[in-house]
N, C-alpha and C positions, 0 to 999 in steps of 0.2 A: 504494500500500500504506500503513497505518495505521503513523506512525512509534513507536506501543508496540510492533506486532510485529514489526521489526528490531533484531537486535542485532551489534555486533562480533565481528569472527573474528583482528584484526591486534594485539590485543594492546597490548602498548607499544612493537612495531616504529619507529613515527614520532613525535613530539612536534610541538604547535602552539602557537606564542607566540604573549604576547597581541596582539601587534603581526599577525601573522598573521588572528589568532581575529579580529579588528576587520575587516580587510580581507573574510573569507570572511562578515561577518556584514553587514556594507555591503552586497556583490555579492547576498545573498540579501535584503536590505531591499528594493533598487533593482530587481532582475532576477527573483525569485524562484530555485523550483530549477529551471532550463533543460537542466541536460545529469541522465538518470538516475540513479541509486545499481545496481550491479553486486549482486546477490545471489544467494550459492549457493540454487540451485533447491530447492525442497522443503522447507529451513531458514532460511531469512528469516536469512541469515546476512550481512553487509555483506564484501562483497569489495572493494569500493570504494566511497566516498563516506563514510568511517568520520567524517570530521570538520562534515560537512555536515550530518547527526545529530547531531551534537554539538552546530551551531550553533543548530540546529533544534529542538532539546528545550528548551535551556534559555530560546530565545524561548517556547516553551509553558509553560515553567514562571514566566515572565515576562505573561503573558496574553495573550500572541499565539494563535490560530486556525490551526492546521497543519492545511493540507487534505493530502490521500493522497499519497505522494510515487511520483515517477516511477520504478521501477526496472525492468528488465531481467534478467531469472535467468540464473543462467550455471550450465550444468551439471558437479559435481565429483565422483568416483569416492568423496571417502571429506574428512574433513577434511584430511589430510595433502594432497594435493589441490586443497582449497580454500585451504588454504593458499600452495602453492605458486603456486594464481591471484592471491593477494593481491598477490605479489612481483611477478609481472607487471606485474598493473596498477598497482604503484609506480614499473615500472622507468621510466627518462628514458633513451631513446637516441639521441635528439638536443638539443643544448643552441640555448637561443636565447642568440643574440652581439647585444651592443651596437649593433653596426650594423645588423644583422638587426632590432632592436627599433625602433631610430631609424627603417629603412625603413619599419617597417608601419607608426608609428603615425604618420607623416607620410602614406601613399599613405591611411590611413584617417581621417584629418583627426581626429584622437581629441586631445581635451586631456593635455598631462602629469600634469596634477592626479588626471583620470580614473586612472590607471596609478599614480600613485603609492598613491590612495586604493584603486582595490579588488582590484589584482595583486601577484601574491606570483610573483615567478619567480625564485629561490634562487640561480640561475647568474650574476644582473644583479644588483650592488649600485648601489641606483637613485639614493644621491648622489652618485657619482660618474657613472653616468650623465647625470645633471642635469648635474652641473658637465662632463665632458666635450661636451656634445649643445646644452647651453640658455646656457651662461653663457659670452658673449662675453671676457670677462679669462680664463677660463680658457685660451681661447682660443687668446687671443692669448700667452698665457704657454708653451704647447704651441710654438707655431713660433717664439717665441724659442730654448727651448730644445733646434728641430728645428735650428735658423740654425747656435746653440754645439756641438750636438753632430758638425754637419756640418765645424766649424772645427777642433776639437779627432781629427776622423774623419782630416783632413789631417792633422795634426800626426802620427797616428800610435797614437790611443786606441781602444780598441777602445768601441761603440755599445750600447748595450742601451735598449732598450722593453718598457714591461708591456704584456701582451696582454691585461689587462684595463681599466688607466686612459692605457693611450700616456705615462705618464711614461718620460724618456728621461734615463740618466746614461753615464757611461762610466767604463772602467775603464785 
């Protein structure tokens, strides 16, 4: 479909920083657009992919050549609706974990570089990822602090660990 006849339906439900906007603008330089834009049937209305559009126009207005973009129509009874499909296809019901991230991009032999430069996964703050996952002193600072917290466990202090960086203090 011709990206002048789509337009938004989400409003200003989500926000996209530049740091973001960089990221999804990389992934459509390198990749193109690979996965389609969601649109209510009939109304060339964006159910999803509101920022991919975004990225997409202002390359055109940059004097890039936007061929027809991939979309899929989805059918909604009424805008309220389509609305309510938009939430949907916002929602996250599963979170990727740290290690869960570490697994794939290891089994998929993927640079970090790759990931830092064109994924945005909201749930993973990715320097701490890095410094947990890639940086050997951090490392090793972790299982000192696993050794102290194990010494101080005996004494009688109670343990705590963030479930998201494994730092480890006690109380």
């Amino acid at each position: 479909m011709r990206l002048q006849d789509l337009t938004g339906i989400q409003g200003e439900l989500k926000q996209l920083s530049k740091d973001a906007y960089a990221k999804l603008r990389m992934s459509i330089e390198k990749h193109g657009i690979r996965f389609p834009l969601f649109v209510w049937a009939g109304h060339n209305r964006i159910i999803d992919g509101h920022y991919r559009l975004l990225v997409l126009d202002k390359m055109r207005q940059e004097g890039w050549q936007i061929p027809p973009v991939p979309v899929v129509e989805v059918e909604a009874a009424d805008e309220r609706h389509a609305k309510e499909l938009v939430l949907l296809a916002t929602s996250q019901y599963a979170k990727v974990t740290q290690d869960g991230l570490y697994a794939f991009i290891q089994q998929a032999e993927l640079p970090l570089e790759v990931i830092k430069a064109e994924v945005a996964i909201p749930e993973v703050n990715i320097g701490w990822f890095e410094q947990g996952f890639y940086s050997d002193s951090l490392l090793d600072k972790l299982a000192v602090q696993d050794a102290e917290a194990e010494e101080k466990k005996e004494a009688g202090a109670t343990t705590h660990t963030c479930p998201q960086c494994g730092y480890v203090w006690q109380s």
